[in-house]
N, C-alpha and C positions, 0 to 999 in steps of 0.2 A: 643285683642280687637274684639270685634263680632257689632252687628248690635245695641245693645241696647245701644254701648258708645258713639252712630253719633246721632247728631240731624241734621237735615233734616231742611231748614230754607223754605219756602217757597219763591219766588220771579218771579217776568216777563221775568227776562231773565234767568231762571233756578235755579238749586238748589248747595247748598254750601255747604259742611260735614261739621260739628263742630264738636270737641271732648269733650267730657266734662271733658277730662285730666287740672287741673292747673297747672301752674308753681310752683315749690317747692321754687321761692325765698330765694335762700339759701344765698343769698348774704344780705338780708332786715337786718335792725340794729335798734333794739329799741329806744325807746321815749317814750317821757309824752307828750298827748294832754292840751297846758293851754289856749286855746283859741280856739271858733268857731265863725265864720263869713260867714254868705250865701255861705257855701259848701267851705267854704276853714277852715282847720285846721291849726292851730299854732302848731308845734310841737318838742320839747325839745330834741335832741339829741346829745353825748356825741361827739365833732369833737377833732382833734388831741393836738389843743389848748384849752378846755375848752368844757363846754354844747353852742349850737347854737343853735337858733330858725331857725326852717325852716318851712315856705310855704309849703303848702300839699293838697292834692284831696282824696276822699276817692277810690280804685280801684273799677271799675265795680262789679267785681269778687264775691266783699262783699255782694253783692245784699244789702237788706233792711237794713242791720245791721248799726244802727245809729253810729256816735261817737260823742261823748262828753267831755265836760272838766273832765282831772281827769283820761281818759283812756290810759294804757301802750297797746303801737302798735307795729307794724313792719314797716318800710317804705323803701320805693327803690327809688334811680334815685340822683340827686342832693340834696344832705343833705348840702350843704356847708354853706348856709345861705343869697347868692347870693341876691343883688334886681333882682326880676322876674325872680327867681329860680324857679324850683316847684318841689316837688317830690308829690311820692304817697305813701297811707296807704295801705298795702296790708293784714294785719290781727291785730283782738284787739284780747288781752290777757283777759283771762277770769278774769269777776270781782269779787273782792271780798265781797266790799258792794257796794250799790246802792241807791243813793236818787233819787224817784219816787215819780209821780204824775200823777194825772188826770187831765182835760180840770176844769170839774164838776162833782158828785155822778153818774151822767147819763154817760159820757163819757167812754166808755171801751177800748179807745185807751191811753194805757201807758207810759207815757214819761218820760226818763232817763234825770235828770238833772244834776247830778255830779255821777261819779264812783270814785268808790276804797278810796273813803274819810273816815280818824280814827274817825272825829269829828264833829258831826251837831250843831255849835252854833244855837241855835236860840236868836237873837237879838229883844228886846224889851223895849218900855219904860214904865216906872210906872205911869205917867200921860205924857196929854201934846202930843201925843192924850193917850188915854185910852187904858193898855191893850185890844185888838181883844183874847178874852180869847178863842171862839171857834177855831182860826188860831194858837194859841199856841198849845193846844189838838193835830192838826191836825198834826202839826210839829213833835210833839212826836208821834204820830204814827207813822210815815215816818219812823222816825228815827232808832225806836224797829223796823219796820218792815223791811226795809231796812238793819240792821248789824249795824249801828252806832253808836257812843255812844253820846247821849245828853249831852247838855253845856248850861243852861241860862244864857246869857248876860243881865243883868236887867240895863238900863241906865239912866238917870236923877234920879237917887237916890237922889242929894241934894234937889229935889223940893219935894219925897215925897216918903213912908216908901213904900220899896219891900214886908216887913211882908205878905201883903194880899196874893201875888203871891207864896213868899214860903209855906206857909199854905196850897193852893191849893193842892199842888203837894208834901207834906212833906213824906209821905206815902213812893215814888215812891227813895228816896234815891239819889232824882236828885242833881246834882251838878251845885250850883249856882256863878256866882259871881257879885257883885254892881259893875256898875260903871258911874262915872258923870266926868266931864271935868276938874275938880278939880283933882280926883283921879288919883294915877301913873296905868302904866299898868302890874305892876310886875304880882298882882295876876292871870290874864288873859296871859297873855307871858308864865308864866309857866308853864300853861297848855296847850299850844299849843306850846310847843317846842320839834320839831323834828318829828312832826305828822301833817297831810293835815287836814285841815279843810275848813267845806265850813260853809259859813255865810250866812242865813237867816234873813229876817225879812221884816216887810211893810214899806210904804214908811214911810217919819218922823219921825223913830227910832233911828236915826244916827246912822246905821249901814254903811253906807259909809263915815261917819265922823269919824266913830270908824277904818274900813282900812286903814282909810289915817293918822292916829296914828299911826298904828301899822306899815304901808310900807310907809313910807315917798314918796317912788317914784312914789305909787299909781295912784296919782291924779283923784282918782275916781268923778265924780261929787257930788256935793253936795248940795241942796235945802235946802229954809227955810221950815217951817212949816206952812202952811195958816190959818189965823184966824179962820176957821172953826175947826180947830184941824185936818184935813187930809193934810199928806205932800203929796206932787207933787211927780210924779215917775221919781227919777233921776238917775238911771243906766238902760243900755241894754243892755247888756251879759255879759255872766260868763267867767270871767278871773283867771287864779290862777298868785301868785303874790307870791316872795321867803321873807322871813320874817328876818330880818338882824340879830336874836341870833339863825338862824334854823329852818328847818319846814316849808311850805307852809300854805295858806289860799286863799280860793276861793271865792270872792265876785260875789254876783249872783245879777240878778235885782231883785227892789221891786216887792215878787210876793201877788197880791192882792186875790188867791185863792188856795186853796188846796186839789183837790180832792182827792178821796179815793177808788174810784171805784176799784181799783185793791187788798183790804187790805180787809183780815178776821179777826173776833176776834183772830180767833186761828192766827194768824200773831203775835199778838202783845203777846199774851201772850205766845211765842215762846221764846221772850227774857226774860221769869221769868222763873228759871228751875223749883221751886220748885211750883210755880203757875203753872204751864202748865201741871206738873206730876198731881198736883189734880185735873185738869180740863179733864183728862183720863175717870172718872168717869161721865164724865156729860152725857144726854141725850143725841143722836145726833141731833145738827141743834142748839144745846144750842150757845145764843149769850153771854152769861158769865153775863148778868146784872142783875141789883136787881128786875126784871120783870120776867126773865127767871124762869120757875117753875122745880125744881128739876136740880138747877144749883149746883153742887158739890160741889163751891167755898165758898156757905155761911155754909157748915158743916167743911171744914176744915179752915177756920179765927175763926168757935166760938168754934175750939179744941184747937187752939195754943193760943200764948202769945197776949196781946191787940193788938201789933203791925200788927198784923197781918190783922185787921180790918181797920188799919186806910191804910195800903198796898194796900189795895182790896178796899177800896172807893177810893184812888187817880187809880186805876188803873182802876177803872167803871168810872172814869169822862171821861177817853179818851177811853171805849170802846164804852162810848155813842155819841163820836164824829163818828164813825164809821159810812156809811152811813147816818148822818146827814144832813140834805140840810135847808140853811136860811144864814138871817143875822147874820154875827161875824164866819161863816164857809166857 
């Protein structure tokens, strides 16, 4: 150790050597983060009898590095599950995917909302209130840009046809499913069995009426819909919750905005391989849209098969959500 591994702290009554050696916590034992609350984590670890939720702090150590639901950690101290236990986190495991967001298009500070999740529902209803068609768009961006794989929950199907919303987006090979209060949940179960899923959507969609279908033990709250057709915001944080045929799901609150500050075109079309290799050709600074002059993308949809045009307009609906700013974004 030489002179450059001491920090030097300044003070009144003198100076302190710090090392910037850390502890190799070899003794730390993993978990799942499924709960945040004002600087204390919930965290899932394996005890001699079964998984325990344990109480947790994030260590100094960590400096800025946020944690969130969804994140695999190390933790030390009291894992027992004790009331007014606490241990601490002392390192997150690198994530695999990441759902992200902005404040607003202006906001360039990042925020992780759910890690390491297989599956981004996004939850919405067909009327009753009206598809927010720009906060859909946006959601699909996250989703491609982030590593996850999209899921439309389209609900109140008895009051009125999904048709409009699958047309949208038929292009994009997304994968839908209807469902109203009538309907069983088989279709939707089966696609979330044995994979973490985090659930989106605004308020009034019954996407917290929709978790507490699927986990009985939920008891997430639930709002009616106000006359006006906007629901009241009835959840505050993101919890994960164990699904009783397998598989987790992550209810998040109604978020009423989705920025994008952090996403490029070239993000989104990262998740199309064969889309991304033609767009190799494009100008530099090309935004991929039907405005861009000498966008590559419109010579290779009018060489392949139709398909391919109708690919490339669902996939310009949400490149043009891309720094967008307004109502329904």
């Amino acid at each position: 150790m030489d002179e450059d591994d001491v920090r030097v702290r300044p003070s009144r009554r003198g100076s302190r050597p710090r090392t910037r050696t850390r502890p190799a916590h070899a003794d730390a034992v993993p978990g799942l983060v499924i709960a945040v609350d004002r600087g204390r984590m919930t965290v899932r670890v394996d005890g001699p009898d079964g998984a325990v939720d344990v109480t947790t702090m994030r260590a100094r150590e960590l400096g800025k590095h946020g944690v969130v639901v969804g994140d695999r950690v190390r933790v030390v101290g009291d894992t027992s599950g004790r009331t007014d236990s606490l241990a601490r986190i002392v390192a997150i495991e690198e994530r695999t995917t990441s759902l992200r967001r902005t404040a607003d298009d202006t906001d360039p500070t990042e925020r992780v909302v759910v890690a390491n999740a297989d599956l981004l529902v996004i939850v919405t209803s067909v009327t009753d209130p009206e598809p927010a068609l720009g906060f859909l768009d946006r959601c699909l961006v996250a989703a491609y840009a982030g590593g996850l794989e999209p899921l439309l929950c389209l609900t109140k199907t008895d009051l009125a046809s999904p048709r409009p919303l699958l047309d949208r987006y038929a292009g994009l090979s997304l994968d839908a499913v209807p469902m109203s209060l009538e309907l069983p949940l088989d279709d939707l179960t089966s696609r979330l069995r044995d994979r973490m899923s985090v659930f989106v959507g605004q308020s009034g969609v019954g996407k917290s009426t929709l978790v507490n279908r699927l986990v009985p033990d939920a008891f997430r709250a639930t709002g009616d819909v106000s006359k006006i057709g906007k629901g009241r915001h009835t959840s505050s944080s993101a919890v994960l919750f164990d699904l009783p045929g397998g598989g987790t799901v992550i209810d998040t609150p109604g978020i009423r905005s989705f920025g994008l500050a952090h996403v490029t075109a070239d993000d989104v079309l990262a998740a199309f391989e064969d889309i991304a290799e033609a767009a190799t050709d494009c100008p530099p600074g090309c935004g991929h849209t039907a405005e861009d002059p000498g966008c590559a993308l419109d010579a290779w949809a009018a060489a392949g098969p139709p398909a391919r045009e109708q690919q490339l307009a669902a996939l310009r609906v949400l490149l043009g959500a891309v720094g967008q700013v307004g109502p329904g974004y």
